[in-house]
Backbone as CSV, one residue per row, in Angstrom:
resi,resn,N_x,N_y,N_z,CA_x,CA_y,CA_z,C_x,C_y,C_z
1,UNK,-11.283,126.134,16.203,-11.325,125.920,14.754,-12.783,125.885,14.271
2,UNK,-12.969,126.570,13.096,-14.132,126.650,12.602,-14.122,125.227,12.138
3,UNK,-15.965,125.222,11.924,-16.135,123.573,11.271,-16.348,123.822,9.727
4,UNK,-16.439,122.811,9.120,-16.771,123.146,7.695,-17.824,123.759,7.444
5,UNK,-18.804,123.173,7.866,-20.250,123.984,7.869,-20.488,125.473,8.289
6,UNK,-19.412,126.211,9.071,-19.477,127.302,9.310,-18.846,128.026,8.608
7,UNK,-17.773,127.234,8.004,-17.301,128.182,6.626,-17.878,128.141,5.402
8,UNK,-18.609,127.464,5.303,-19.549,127.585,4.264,-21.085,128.830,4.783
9,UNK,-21.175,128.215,5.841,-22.338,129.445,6.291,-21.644,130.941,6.178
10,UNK,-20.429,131.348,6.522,-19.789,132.545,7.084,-19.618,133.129,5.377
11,UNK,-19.441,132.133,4.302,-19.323,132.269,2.997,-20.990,132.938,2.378
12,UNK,-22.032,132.023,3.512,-22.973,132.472,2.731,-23.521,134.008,2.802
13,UNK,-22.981,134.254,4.190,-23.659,135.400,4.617,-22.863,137.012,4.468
14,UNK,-21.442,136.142,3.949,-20.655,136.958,3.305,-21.019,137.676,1.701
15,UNK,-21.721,136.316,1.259,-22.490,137.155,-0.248,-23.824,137.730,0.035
16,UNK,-24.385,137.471,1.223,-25.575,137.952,1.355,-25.308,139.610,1.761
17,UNK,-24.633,139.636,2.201,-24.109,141.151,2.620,-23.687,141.797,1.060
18,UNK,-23.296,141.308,0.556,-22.312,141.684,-0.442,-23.787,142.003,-1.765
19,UNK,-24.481,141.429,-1.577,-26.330,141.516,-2.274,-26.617,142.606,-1.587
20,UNK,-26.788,142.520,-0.431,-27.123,143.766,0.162,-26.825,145.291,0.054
21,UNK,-25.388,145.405,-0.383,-24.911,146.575,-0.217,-24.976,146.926,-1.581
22,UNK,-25.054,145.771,-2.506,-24.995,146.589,-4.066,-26.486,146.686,-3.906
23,UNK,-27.542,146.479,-3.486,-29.233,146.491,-3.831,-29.335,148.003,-3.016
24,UNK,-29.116,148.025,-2.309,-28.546,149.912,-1.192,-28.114,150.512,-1.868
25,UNK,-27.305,149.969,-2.591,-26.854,151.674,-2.784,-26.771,152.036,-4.505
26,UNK,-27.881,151.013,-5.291,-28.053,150.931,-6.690,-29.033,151.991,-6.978
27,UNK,-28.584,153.183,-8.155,-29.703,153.868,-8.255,-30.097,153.415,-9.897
28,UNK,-29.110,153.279,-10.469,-29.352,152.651,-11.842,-27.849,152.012,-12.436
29,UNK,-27.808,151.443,-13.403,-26.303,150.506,-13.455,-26.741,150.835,-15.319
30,UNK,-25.572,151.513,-15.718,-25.835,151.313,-17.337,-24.512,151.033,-17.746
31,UNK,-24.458,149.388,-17.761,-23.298,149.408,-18.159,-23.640,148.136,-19.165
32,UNK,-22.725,147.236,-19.276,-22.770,146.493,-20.765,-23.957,145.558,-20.559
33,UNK,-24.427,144.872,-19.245,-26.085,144.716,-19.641,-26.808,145.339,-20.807
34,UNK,-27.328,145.158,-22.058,-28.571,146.087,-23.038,-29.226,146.343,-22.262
35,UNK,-30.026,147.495,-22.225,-30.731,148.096,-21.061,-32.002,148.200,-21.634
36,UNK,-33.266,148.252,-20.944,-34.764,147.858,-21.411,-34.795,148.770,-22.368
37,UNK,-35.245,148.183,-23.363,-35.982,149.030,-24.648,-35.245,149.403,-25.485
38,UNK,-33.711,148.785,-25.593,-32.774,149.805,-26.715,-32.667,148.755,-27.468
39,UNK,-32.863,147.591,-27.621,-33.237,146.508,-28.730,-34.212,146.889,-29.786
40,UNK,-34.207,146.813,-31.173,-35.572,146.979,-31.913,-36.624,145.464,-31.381
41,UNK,-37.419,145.902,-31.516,-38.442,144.508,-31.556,-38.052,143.020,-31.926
42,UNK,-37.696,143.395,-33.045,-37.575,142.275,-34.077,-35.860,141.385,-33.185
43,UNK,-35.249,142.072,-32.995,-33.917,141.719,-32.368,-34.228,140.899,-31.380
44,UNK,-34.916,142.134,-30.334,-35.494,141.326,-28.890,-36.065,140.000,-28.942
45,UNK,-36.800,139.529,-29.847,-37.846,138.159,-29.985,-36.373,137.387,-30.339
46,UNK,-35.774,137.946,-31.581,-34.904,137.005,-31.666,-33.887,136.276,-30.789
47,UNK,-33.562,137.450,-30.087,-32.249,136.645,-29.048,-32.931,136.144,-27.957
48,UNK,-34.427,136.083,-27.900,-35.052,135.520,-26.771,-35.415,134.242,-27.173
49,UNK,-35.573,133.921,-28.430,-35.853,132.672,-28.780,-34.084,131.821,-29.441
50,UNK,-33.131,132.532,-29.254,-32.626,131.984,-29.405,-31.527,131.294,-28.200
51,UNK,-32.181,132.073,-27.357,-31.872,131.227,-25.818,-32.174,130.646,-25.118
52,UNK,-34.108,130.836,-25.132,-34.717,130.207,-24.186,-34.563,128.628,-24.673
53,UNK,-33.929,127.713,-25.390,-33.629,126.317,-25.850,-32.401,126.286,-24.710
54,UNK,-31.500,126.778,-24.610,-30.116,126.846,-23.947,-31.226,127.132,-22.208
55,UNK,-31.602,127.687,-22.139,-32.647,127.835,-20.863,-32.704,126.474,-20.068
56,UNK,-33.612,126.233,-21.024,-34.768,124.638,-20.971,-33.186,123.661,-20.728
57,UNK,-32.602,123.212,-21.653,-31.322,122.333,-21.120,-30.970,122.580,-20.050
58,UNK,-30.372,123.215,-19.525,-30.326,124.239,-18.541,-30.763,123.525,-16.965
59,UNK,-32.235,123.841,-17.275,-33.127,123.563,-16.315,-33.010,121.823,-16.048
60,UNK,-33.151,121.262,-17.223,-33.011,119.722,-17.209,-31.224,119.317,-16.185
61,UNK,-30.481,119.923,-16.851,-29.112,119.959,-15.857,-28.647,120.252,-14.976
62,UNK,-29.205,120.896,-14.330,-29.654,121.071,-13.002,-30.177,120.653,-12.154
63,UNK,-31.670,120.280,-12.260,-32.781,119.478,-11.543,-31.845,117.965,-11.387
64,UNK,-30.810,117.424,-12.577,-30.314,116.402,-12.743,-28.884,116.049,-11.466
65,UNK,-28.806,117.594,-11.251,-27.751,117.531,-10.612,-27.859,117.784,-8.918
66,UNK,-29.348,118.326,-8.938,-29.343,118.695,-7.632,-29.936,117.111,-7.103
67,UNK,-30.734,116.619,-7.791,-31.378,115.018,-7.810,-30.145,113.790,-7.057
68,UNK,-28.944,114.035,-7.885,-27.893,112.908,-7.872,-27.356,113.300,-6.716
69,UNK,-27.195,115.191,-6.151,-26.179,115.193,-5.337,-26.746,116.325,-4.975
70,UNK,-27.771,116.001,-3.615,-28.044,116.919,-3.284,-26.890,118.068,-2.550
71,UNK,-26.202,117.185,-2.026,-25.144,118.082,-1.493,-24.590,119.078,-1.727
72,UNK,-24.942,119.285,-3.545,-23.810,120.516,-4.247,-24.511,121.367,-4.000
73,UNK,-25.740,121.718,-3.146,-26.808,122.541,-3.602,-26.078,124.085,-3.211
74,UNK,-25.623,124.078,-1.990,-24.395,125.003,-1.319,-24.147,125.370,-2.330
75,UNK,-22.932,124.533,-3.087,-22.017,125.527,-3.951,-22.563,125.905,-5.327
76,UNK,-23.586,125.321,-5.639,-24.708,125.740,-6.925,-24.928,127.494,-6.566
77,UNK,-25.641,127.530,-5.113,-25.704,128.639,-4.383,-24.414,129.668,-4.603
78,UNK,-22.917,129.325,-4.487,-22.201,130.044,-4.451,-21.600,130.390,-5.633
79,UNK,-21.968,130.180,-6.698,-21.610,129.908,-8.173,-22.653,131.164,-8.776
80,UNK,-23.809,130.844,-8.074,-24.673,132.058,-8.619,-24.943,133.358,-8.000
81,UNK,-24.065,133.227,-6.359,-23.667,134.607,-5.408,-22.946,135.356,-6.416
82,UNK,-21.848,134.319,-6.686,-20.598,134.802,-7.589,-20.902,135.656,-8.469
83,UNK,-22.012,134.796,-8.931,-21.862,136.025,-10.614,-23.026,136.851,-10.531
84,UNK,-24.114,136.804,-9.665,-24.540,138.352,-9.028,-24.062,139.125,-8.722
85,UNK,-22.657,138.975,-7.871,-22.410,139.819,-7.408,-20.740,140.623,-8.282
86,UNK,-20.494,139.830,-8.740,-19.587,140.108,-9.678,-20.411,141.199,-10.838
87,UNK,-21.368,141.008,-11.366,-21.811,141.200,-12.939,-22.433,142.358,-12.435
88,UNK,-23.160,142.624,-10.912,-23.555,143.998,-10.250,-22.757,145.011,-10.327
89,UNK,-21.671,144.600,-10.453,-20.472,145.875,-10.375,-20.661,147.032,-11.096
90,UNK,-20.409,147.796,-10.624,-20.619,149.122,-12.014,-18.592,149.652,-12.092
91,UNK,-17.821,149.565,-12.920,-16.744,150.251,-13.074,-16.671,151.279,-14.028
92,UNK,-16.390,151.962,-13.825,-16.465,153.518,-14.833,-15.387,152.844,-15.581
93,UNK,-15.659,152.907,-16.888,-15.317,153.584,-18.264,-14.180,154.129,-18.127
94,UNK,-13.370,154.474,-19.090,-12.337,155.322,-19.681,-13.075,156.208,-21.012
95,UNK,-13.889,155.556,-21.287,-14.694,156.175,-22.739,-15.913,156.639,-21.859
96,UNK,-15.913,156.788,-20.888,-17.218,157.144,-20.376,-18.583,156.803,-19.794
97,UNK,-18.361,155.344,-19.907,-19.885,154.117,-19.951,-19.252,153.858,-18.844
98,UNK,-19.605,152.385,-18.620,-19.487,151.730,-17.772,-19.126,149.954,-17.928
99,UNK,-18.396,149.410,-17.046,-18.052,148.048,-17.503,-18.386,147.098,-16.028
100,UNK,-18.204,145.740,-16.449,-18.457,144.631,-15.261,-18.250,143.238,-15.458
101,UNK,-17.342,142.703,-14.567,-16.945,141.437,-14.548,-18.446,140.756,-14.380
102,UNK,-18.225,139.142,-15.207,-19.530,138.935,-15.565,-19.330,137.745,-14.547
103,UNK,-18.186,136.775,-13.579,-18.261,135.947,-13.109,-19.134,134.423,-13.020
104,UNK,-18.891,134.572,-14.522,-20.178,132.592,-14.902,-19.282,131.867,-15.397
105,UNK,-17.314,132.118,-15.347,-16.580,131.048,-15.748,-16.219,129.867,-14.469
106,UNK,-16.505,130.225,-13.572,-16.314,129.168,-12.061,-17.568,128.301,-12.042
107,UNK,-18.981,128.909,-12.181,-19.830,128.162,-12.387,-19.663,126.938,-13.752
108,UNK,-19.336,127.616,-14.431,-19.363,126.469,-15.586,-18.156,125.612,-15.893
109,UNK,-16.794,125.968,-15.178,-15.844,125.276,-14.711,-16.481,123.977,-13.577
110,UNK,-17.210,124.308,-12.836,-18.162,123.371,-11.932,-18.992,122.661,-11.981
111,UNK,-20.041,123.380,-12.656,-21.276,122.429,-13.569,-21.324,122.129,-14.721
112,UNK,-20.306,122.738,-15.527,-20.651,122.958,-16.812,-21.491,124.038,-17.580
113,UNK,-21.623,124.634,-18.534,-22.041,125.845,-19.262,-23.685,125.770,-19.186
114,UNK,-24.171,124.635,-19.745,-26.031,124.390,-19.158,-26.046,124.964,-17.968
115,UNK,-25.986,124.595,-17.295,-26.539,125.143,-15.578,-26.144,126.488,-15.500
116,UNK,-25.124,127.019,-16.276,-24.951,128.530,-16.165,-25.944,129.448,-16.405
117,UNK,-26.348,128.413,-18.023,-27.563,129.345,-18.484,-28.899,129.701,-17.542
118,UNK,-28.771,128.533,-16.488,-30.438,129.223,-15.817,-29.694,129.701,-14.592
119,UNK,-28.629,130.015,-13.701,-28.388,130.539,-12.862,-27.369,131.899,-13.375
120,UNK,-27.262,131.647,-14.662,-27.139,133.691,-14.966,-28.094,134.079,-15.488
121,UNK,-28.777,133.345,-15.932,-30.629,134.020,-16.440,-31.700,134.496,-15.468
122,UNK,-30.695,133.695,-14.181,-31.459,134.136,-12.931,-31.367,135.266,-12.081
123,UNK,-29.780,135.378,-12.144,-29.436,136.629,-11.728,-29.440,137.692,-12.908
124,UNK,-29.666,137.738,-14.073,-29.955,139.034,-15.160,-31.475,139.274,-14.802
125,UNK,-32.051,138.557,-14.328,-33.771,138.516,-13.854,-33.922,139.712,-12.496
126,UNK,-32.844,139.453,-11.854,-32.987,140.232,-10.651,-32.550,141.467,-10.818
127,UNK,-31.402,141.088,-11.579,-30.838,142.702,-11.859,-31.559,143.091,-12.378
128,UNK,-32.361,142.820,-13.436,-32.985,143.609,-14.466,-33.996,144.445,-13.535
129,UNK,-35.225,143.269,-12.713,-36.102,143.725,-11.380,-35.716,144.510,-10.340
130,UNK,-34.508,144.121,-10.158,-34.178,145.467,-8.290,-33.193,146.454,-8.760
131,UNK,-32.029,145.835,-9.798,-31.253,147.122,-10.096,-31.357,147.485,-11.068
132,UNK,-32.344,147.591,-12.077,-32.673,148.888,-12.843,-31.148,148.620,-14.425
133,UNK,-30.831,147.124,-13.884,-30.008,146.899,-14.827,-30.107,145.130,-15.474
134,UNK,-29.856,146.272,-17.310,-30.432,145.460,-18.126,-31.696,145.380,-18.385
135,UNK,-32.613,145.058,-19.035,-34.298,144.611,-18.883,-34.854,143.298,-19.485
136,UNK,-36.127,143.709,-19.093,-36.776,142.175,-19.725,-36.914,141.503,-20.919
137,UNK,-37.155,143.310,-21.792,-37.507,142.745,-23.080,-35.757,142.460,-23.990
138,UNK,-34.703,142.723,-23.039,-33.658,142.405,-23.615,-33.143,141.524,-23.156
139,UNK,-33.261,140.730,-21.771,-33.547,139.409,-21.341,-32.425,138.232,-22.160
140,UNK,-33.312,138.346,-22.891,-32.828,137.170,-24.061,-30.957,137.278,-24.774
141,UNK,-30.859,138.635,-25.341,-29.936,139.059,-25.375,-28.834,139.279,-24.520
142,UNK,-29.461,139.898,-23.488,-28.012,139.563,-22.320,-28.000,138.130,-21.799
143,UNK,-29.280,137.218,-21.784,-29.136,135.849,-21.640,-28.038,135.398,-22.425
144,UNK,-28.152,135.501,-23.711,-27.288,134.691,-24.600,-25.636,135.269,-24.397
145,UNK,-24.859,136.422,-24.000,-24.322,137.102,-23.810,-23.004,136.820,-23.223
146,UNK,-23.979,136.725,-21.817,-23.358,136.519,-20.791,-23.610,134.982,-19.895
147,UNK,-24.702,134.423,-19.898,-25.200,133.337,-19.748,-25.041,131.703,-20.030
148,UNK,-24.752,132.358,-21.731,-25.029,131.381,-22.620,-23.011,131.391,-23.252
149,UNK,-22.571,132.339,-23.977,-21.407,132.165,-24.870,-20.366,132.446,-23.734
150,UNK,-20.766,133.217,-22.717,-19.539,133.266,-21.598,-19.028,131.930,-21.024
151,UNK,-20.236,131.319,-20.320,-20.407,130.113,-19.986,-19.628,128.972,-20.664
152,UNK,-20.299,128.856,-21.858,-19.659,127.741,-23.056,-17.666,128.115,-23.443
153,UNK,-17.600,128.934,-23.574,-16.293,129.393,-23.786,-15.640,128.959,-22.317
154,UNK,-15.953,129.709,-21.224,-14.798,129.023,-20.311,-14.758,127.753,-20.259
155,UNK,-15.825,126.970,-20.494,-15.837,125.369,-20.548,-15.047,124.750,-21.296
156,UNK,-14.653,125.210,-22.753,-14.054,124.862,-23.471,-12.322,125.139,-23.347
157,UNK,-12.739,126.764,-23.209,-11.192,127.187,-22.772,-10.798,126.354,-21.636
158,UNK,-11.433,126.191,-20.612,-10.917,125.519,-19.598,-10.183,124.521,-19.719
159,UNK,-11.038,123.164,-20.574,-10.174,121.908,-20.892,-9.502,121.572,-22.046
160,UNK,-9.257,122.940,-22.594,-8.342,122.600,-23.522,-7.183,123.117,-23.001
161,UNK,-7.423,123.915,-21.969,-5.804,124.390,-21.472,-5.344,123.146,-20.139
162,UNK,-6.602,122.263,-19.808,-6.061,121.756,-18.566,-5.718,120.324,-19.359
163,UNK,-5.413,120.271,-20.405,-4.556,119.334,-21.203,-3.153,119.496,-20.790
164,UNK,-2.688,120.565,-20.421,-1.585,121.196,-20.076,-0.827,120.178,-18.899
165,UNK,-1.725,120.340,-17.831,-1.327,119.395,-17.337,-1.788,120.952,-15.919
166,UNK,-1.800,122.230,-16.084,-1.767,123.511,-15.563,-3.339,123.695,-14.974
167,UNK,-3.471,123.096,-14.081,-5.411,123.754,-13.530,-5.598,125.212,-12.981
168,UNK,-4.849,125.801,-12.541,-5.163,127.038,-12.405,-4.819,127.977,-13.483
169,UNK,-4.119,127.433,-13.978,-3.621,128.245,-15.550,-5.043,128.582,-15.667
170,UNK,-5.608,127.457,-16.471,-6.652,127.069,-17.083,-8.013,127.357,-16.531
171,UNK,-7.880,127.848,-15.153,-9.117,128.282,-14.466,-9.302,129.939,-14.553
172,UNK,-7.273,130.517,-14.909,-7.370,132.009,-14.658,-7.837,132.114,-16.241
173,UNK,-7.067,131.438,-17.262,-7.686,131.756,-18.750,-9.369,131.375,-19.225
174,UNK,-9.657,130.256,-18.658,-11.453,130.551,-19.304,-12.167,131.702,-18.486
175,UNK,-11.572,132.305,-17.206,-12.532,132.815,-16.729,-12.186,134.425,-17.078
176,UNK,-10.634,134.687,-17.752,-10.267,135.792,-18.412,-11.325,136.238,-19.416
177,UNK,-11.021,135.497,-20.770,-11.456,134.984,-21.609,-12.663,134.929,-21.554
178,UNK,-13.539,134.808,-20.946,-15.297,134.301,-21.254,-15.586,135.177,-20.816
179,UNK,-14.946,136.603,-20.156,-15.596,138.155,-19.768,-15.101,138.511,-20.973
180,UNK,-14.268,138.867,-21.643,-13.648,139.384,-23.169,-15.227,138.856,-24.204
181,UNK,-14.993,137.249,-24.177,-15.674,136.846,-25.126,-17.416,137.308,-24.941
182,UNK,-17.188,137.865,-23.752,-19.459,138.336,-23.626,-19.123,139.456,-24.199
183,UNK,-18.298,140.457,-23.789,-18.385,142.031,-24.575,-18.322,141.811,-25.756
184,UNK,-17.374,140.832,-26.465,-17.240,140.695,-28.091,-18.733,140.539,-28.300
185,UNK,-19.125,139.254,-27.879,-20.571,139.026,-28.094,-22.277,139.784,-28.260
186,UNK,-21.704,141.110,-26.885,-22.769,142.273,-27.001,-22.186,143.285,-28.111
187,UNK,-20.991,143.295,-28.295,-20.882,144.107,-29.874,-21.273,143.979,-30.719
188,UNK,-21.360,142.483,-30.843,-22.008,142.329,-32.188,-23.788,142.004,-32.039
189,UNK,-23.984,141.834,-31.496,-25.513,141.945,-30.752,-26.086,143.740,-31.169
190,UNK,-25.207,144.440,-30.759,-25.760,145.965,-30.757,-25.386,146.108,-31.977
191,UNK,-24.016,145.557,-32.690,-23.326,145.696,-34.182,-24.570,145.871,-35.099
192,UNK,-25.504,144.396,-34.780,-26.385,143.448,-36.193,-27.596,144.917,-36.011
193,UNK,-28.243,145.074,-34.240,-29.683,146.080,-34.358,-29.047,147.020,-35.245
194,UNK,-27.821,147.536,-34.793,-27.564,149.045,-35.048,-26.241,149.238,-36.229
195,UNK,-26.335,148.846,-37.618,-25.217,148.940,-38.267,-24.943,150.625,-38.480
196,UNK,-23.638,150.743,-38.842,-23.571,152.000,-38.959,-23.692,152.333,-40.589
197,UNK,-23.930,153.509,-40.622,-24.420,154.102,-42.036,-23.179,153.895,-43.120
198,UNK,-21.809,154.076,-42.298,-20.967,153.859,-43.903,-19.896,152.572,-42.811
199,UNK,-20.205,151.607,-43.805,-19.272,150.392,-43.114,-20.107,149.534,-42.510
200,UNK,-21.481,150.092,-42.096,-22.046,148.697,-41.974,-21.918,147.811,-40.666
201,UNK,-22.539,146.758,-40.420,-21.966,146.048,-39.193,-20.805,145.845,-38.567
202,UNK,-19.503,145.732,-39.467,-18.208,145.450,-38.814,-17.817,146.965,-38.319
203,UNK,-18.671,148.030,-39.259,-17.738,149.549,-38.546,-18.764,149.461,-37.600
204,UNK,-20.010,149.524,-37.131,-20.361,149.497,-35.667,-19.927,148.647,-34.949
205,UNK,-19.859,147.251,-34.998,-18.830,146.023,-34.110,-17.805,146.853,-33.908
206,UNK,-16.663,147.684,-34.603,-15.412,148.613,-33.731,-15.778,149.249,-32.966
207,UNK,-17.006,150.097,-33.196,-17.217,151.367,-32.579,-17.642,150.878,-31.180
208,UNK,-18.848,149.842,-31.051,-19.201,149.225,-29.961,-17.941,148.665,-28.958
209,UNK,-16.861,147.716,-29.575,-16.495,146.855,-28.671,-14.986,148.140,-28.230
210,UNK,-14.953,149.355,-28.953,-13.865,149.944,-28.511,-14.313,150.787,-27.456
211,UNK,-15.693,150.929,-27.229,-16.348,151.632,-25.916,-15.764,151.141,-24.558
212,UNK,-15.549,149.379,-24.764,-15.218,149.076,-23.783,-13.706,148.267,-23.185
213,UNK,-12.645,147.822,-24.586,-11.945,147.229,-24.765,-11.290,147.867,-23.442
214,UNK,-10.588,148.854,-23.563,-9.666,149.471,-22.546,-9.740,149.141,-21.074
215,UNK,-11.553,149.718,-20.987,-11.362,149.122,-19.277,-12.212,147.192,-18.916
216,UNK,-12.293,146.600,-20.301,-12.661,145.357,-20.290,-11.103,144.414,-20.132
217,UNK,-10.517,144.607,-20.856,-8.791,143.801,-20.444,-8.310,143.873,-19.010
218,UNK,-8.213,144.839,-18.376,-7.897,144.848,-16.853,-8.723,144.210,-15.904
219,UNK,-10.177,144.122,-16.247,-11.335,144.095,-15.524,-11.131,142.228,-16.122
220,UNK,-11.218,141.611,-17.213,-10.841,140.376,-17.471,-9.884,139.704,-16.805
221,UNK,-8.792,140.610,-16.768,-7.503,139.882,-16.306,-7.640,139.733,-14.429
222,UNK,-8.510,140.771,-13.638,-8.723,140.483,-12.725,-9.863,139.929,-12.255
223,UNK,-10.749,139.484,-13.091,-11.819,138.354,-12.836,-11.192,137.117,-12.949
224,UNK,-10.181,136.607,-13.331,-9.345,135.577,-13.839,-8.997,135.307,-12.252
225,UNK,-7.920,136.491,-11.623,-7.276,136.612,-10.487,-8.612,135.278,-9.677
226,UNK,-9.147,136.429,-9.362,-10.626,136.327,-8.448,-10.616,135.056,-8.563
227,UNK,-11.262,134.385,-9.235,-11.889,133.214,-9.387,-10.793,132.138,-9.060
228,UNK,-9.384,131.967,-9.448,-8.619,131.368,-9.096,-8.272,131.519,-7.271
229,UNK,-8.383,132.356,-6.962,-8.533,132.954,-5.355,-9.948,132.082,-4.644
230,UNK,-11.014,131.810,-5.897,-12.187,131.501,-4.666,-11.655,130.004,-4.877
231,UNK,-11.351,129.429,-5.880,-10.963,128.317,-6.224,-9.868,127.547,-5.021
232,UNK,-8.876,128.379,-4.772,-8.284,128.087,-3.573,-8.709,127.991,-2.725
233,UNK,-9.742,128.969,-2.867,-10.701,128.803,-0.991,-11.175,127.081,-1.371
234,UNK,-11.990,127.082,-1.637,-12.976,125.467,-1.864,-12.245,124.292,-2.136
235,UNK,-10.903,124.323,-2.484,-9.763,123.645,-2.406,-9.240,122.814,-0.809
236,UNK,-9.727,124.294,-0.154,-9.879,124.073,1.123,-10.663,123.363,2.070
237,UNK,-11.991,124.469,1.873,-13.243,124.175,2.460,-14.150,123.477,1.896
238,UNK,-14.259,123.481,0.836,-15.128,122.792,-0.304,-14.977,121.383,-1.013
239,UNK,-13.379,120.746,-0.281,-12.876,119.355,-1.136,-13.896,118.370,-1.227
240,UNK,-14.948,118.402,-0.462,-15.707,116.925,-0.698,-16.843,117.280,-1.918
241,UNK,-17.111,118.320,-2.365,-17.997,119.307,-3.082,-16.966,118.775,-4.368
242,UNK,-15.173,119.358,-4.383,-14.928,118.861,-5.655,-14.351,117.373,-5.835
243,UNK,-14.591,116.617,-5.155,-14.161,115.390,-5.274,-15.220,114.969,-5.904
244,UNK,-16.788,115.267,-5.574,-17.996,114.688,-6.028,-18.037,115.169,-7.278
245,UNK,-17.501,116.108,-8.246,-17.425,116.867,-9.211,-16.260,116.513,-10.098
246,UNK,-15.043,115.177,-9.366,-13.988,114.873,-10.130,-13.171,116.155,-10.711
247,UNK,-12.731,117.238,-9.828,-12.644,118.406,-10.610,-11.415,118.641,-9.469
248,UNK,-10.653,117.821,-8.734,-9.108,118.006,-8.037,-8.259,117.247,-8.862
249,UNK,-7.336,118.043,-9.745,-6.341,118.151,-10.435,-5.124,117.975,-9.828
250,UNK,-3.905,117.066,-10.229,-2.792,117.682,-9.477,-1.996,118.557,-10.274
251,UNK,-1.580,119.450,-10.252,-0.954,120.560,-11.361,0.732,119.520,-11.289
252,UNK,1.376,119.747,-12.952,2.794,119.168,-13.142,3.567,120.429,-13.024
């Protein structure tokens, strides 16, 4: 029998591989990341200052958490494998682009939505640096995106459905849900730079979010799957991780 510690190691080196093979074989990723330089100026400053506050909390909630318990540091670690390696994905389009599960509703089911913001700001940092996806000066924007409103939404969705009395319900719907709610979010992000000439912001918000609706619902509904799947794992291997986190539910 494996020990705990080795399933947590065998976990780690399982995402380390899993880093590996998307950094191999990445030649460029253009998918709902904003990609360097297609922000106007004026946009870029904005959504950078309107995150780096959500950042800074962030950072304070964290340092707070690794302080009280050092122990979580592991699954802090596996929270932000997760959504590297999830949000790396490239899935082709039906319209032609490209789409990707953004995986920051387990993290913030765990820590809460703060700590999301600096461990998906961390991994949009890398992507932006090794895979050629997303960029710096748009940073801010996919920060707030995916980071910031993905994050906060499954948090919310989460405990308003685990009123229910239903925890995995409630783990498959915020983490559905908070990939839906980032694409809504970069629509209207690209909506506000880029209105269209007749109709204005809401006719570019269609035009944008119908690029991706089609293959974003399937790709939602099985990030939902996923996450309820790793959730079982750590259910397992991980119980003293969620006992310290008050986060074992008994479902009615």
């Amino acid at each position: 029998m494996k020990t705990r510690h080795q399933k947590w190691l065998s976990l780690g080196l399982m995402a380390a591989l899993s880093g590996y093979l998307l950094l191999g074989s990445a030649n460029s990723a253009h998918a709902m990341h904003i990609a360097e330089g297609f922000l106007p100026v004026q946009w870029a400053v904005f959504w950078w200052a309107v995150s780096l506050p959500f950042f800074l909390v962030g950072l304070r909630s964290l340092t707070r958490i690794t302080k009280q318990n050092p122990e979580l540091k592991l699954l802090l670690a596996l929270a932000g494998a997760f959504t590297f390696v999830l949000s790396a994905l490239k899935i082709p389009s039906v319209t032609g682009s490209c789409s990707h599960p953004t995986g920051t509703g387990l993290g913030a089911i765990l820590f809460g939505p703060s700590v999301m913001s600096v461990l998906g700001g961390l991994v949009l940092l890398f992507q932006a640096l090794l895979l050629a996806h997303g960029g710096l000066t748009t940073l801010g924007a996919n920060l707030f995106s995916m980071a910031i409103v993905g994050p906060f939404a499954a948090y919310l969705i989460y405990h308003l459905v685990l009123r229910t009395g239903h925890q995995k319900a409630a783990i498959f719907l915020a983490s559905a849900l908070e990939n839906l709610l980032t694409y809504v979010t970069t629509s209207i992000q690209l909506a506000l730079a880029f209105p269209a000439a007749s109709g204005g912001v809401m006719a570019a918000f269609l035009k944008f979010a119908s690029i991706f609706a089609l293959t974003q619902v399937p790709l939602a509904i099985s990030e939902g799957l996923l996450t309820v799947l790793v959730w079982n794992w750590l259910q397992s291997y991980g119980r003293q991780e969620l006992e310290t986190l008050k986060l074992l539910k008994q479902e009615s």
